[in-house]
C-alpha positions in Angstrom: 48.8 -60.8 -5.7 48.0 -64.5 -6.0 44.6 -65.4 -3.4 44.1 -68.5 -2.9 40.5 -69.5 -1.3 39.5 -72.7 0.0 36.4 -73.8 0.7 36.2 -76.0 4.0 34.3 -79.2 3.5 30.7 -79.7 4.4 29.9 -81.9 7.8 33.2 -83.7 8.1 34.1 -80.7 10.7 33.0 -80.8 14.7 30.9 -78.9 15.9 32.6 -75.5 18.0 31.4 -73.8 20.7 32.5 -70.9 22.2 32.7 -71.6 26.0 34.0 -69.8 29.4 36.4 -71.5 31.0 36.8 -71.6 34.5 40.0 -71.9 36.8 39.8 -72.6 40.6 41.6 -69.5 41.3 38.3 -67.8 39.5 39.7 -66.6 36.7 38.1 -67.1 33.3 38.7 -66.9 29.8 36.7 -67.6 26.5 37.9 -70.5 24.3 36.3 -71.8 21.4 36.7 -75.8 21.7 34.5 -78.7 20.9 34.1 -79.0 24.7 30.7 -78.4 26.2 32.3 -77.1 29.1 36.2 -77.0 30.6 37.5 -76.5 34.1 41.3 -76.4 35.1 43.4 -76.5 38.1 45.7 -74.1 37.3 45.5 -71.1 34.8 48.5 -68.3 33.5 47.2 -66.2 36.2 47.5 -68.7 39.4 50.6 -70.8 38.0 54.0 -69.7 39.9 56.0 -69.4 36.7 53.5 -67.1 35.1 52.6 -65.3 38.2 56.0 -64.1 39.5 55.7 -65.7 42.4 58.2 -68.7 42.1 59.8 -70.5 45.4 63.6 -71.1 45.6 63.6 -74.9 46.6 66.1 -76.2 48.7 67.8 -78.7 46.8 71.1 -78.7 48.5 69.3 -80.3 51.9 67.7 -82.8 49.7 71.1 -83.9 48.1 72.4 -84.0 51.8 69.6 -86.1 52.9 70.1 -88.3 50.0 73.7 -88.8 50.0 73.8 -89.5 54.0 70.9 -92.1 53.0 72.6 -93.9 50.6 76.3 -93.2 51.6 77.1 -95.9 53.7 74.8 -99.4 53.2 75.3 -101.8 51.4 
């Protein structure tokens, strides 16, 4: 078996930190970013999509709306 090992170069890198980032539901995870410090709005535990707690949007009144807006002007 063929290894191949790679030395990173010295002080061309940024500097990491491992952080806790926050989310304004409150949940938090650990990251390790060049940040100092990270906040988001939404996280995988507050987002709909993720959550399982998607809306069914009414579309079909909004294509009404639109096509009695712009049906008959001219």
């Amino acid at each position: 078996m063929l290894r191949l090992i790679f030395a990173m170069k010295e002080a061309i890198h940024p500097k990491t930190n491992v952080i806790t980032a926050s989310c304004i539901c409150g949940g938090e995870f650990i990251l390790e970013t060049t940040l100092e410090s990270l906040r988001v709005e939404i996280c995988s535990s507050c987002h709909p999509f993720y959550a399982g707690t998607n809306k069914v949007i009414d579309t079909a009144g909004r294509i009404d709306k639109f096509k009695k807006k712009y049906s008959g002007k001219k």
